[in-house]
N, C-alpha and C positions, 0 to 999 in steps of 0.2 A: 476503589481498593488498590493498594501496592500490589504491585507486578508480583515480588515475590508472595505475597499473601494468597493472589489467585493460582500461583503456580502448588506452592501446599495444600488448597483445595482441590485442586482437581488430583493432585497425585494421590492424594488417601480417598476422599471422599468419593471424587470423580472415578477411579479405579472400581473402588466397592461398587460403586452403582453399576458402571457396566457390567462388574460380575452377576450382579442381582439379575438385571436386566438380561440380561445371554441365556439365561435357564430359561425364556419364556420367549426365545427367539423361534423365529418359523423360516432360518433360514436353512438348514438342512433338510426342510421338509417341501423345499421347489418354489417358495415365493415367488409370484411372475407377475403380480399388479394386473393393470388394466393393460391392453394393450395399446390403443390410445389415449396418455393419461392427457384429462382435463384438469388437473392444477398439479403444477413441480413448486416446489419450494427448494431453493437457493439459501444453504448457510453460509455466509463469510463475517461471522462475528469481528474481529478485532483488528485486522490491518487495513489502513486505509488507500496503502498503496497497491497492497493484493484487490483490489476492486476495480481498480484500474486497469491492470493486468489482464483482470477477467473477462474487459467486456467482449473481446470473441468471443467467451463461454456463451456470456447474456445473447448472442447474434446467432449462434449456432442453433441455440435452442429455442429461437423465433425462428427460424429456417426448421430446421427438422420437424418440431411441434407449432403450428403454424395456430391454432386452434385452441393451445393452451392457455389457460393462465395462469405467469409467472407472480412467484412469492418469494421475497429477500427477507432471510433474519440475519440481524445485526446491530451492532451495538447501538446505541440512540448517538453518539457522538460521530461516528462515523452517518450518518443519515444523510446529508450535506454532500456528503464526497458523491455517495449512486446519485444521487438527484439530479448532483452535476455531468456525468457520466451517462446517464438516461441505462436503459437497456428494460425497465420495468417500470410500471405505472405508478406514482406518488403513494396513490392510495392501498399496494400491494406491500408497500415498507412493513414490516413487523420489527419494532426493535426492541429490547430490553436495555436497563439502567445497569451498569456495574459498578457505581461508584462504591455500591457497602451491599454487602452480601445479603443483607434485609433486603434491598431494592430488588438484586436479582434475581431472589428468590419469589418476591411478590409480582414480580413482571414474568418470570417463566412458565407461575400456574398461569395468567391471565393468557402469555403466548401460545400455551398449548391446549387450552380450551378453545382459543379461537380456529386453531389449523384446525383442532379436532373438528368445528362447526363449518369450517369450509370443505374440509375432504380431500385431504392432503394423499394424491395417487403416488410422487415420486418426491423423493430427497434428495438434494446433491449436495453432498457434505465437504466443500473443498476447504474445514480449516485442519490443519498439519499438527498444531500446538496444543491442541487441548481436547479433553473427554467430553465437555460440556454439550458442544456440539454434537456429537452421535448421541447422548441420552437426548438431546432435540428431538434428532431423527427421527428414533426407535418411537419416542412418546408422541411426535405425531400423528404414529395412525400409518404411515404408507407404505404400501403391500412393496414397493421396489425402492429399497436403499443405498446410495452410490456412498463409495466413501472411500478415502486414501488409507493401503491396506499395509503393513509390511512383509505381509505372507512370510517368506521364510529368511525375514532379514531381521536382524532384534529393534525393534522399535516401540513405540507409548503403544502402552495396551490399551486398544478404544473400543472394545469388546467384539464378542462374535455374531452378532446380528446384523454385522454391514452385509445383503446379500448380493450383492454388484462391487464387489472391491478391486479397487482402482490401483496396479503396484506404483507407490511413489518411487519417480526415478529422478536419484539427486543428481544427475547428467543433462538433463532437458530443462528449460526455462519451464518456469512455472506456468509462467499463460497457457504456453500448448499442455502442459499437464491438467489444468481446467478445462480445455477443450477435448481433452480425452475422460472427462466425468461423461460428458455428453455420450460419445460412444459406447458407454458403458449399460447406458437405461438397457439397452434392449439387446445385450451382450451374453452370450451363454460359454465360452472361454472361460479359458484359465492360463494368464491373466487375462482379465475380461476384453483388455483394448489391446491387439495385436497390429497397429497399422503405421505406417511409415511417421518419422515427425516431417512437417509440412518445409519445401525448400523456402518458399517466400517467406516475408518478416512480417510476423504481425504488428499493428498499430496501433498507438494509441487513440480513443477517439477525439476528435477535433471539439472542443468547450463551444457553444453558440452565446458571441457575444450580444447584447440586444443594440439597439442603435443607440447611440451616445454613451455608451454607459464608459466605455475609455475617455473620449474627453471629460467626462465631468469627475470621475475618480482623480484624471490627469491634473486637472485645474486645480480639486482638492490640494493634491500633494504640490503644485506648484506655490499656491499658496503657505501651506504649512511648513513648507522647505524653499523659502527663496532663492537662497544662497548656493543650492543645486540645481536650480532649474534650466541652466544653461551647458549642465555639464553629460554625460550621457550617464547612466546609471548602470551599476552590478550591486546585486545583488547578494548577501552574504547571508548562510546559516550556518551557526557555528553550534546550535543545539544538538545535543543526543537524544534526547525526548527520554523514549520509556529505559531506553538500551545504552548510558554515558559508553560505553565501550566502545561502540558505532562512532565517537567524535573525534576526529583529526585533533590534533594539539593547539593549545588555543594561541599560545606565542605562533603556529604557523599561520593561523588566520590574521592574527598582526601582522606578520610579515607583509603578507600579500595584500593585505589594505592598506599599508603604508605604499606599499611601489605602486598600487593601482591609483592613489592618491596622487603621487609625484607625478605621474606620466596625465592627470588632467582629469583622472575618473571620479566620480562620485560612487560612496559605497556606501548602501542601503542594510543596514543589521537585521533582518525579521526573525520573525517567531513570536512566540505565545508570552504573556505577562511573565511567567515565571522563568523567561530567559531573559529578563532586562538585567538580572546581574551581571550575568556572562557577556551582555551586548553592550555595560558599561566599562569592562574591562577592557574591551576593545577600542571603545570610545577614547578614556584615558590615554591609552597606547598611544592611540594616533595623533589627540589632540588637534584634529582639524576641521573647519566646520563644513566640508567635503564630507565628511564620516557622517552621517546620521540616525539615530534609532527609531529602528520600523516595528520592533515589538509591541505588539499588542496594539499597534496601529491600525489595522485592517480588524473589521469587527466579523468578517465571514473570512471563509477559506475561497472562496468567490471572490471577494476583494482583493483578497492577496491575489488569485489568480489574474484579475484584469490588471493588477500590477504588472506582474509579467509579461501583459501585452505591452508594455510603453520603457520597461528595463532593457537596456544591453545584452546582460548574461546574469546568467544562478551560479553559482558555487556552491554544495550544499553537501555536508554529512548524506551516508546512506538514511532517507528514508520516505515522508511522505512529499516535502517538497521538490524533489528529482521525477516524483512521478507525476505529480500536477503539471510541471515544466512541459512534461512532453505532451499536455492537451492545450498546450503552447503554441504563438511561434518562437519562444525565447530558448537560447541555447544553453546548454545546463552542463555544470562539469560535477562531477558525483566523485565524492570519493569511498571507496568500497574495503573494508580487510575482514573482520568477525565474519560478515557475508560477504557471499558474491555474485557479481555480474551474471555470472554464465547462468544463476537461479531466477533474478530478481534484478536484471538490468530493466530500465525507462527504455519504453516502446518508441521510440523516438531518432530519427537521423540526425537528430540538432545535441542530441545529449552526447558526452564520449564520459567513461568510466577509469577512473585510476583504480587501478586494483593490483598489490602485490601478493601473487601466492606462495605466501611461507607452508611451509612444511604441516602447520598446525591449523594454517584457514582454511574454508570457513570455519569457524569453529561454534557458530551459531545455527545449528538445524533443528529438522523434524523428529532428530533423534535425542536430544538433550533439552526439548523444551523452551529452546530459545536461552538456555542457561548454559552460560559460559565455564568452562573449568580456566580459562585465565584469569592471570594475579591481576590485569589492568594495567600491564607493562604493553598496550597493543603495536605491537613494533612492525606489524602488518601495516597498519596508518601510518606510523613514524618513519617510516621507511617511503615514503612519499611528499619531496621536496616541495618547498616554497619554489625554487625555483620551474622544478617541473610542470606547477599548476598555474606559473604566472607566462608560462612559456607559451601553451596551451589557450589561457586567457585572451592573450594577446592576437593570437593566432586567432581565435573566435570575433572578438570586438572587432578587429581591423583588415580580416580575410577578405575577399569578392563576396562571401556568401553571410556578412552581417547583417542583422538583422537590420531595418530601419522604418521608424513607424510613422507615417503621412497621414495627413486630413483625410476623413470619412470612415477609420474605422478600418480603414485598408492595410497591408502589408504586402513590402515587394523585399 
């Protein structure tokens, strides 16, 4: 389904339900669960970069509930990404189809017969944007419901059955906001998590590559790409995916692949099939056979990822490729404006984030739905030179602390 199409269901549809649904709620009436619950279920339907993010959450809640077992619902497309990431057991995946409202519908009863059959004691509702996930919740069954709240701030109405509500604070990186769902199971507060944010930086987790598997993806690409094989590689995304407003301007991405070109580099275009337009405009631009297209070349998100074991640097729109990098050792440059860093910065020392804060960004939150009120004039992005990003680049590729990748699968 079109983004906008899922966002009109859950604002009519998705609304009513939770109103349905709240009249039959227990939580004014002390819902306290089990005290030691034996199965949490983990919602994070639709970002793939929020999973990354989360897996403190997934670590805390193997430390705290040592006993438990943990249950992810989330989209089937995203499946791939936790697998990669670990924090729960293959077989504990619950995902549904969104591609057409039929599917989602015939995957939700089949989801929520199953929680119901396994005995779903606790819910952690960490997604922001949508209703669909709290009617999860609520329907499956569990006595103690976590969920991001807006208590007394105007936010998406996700109804009144959350009874452990979590206040979203658009101040604190998202990860430690995940990590404070956990504090919440067994919270009696108001707001339920009253505790310091953490000084240290959280991580991203480190990808476990198996033996060989970089050389032989490496040989593939030397093979299919001769004529770069001797050159070092960057990497380039010039896609916006679901959110075009999120993309830097594409003449900027020309820019900086032509000079990364002239100074000796090889530059690598990925992304999915349905960016080989945009990755042949790039192409054209440059006209050199240094430039070459990586779209739809990699047939998992895993193969792109062990790409990134053997490239230079990322360059990369805000989104799911910035946050793969940092389960990297590739260095990654992000560029940020609709959102920002300070929410949804790569858990990472290797990644650095351009981000200009005009007066109007972010302007993509948990209060608008992920829907923008700009015309698509993003001068937040625009406002972020070629030159500044080829400054930066350089400074990465040819620093003391570039990467460089030797025989066996190693990195120094």
């Amino acid at each position: 389904m079109k983004l906008d199409v899922q966002r009109r269901i859950d604002r009519v549809a998705g609304a009513f339900i939770c109103r349905i649904l709240s009249c039959f709620s227990t939580k004014r009436t002390g819902a306290i669960g089990k005290p030691n619950p034996q199965s949490i279920l983990v919602i994070l339907l639709s970002e793939m970069g929020s999973l990354v993010l989360a897996r403190a959450m997934f670590d805390r809640l193997k430390m705290r509930y040592p006993g438990a077992s943990r249950y992810v619902l989330l989209f089937e497309q995203n499946r791939e990404v936790l697998e990669l990431i670990g924090g729960v057991h293959p077989e504990n995946i619950v995902s549904v189809r969104n591609s057409s409202l039929l599917k989602l519908l015939l995957d939700s009863i089949k989801v929520i017969r199953r929680l119901r059959r396994i005995g779903i004691d606790v819910v952690v509702d960490c997604e922001l944007f949508s209703r669909v996930s709290s009617i999860f919740s609520f329907l499956s069954g569990a006595g103690i419901r976590v969920g991001f709240h807006p208590h007394t701030q105007e936010g998406l109405y996700r109804g009144d059955f959350i009874n452990r509500p979590v206040l979203y604070n658009p101040y604190h990186h998202i990860s430690h906001q995940f990590v404070n769902m956990v504090e919440a199971i067994e919270s009696k507060k108001t707001p339920t998590v009253k505790m310091p944010v953490p000084a240290h930086e959280l991580r991203a987790p480190r990808m476990r590559v198996g033996e060989g598997e970089i050389k032989r993806l490496l040989k593939r690409f030397q093979t299919d790409f001769p004529e770069v094989r001797e050159n070092n590689l960057v990497l380039v995304y010039a896609g916006g995916g679901l959110l075009p407003l999120r993309a830097w301007p594409l003449e900027n991405f020309c820019t900086v692949a032509k000079s990364l070109i002239k100074k000796g580099y090889a530059v690598g275009l990925i992304g999915l099939e349905e960016d080989k337009n945009l990755a042949g405009r790039i192409l054209a631009e440059c006209n050199d056979k240094d430039c070459v297209d990586l779209t739809g070349y990699t047939r998992t998100i895993r193969e792109l990822m062990i790409i990134f074991h053997f490239a230079s640097l990322l360059i990369t729109n805000d989104g799911g490729p910035g946050h793969f990098a940092a389960m990297t050792p590739i260095p990654a440059i992000i560029l940020y404006g609709p959102e920002t860093p300070v929410l949804y910065g790569p858990l990472s020392p290797r990644s650095f984030s351009f981000y200009v804060p005009l007066s109007c960004s972010p302007c993509l939150t948990a209060f608008n739905h992920r829907n923008s009120p700009c015309d698509g004039d993003n001068l937040c992005l625009k406002n972020i030179s070629p030159q500044e990003v080829l400054e930066k680049s350089y400074e990465l590729l040819e620093g003391p602390d570039a990467p460089c990748y030797v025989a066996g699968d190693d990195w120094k």
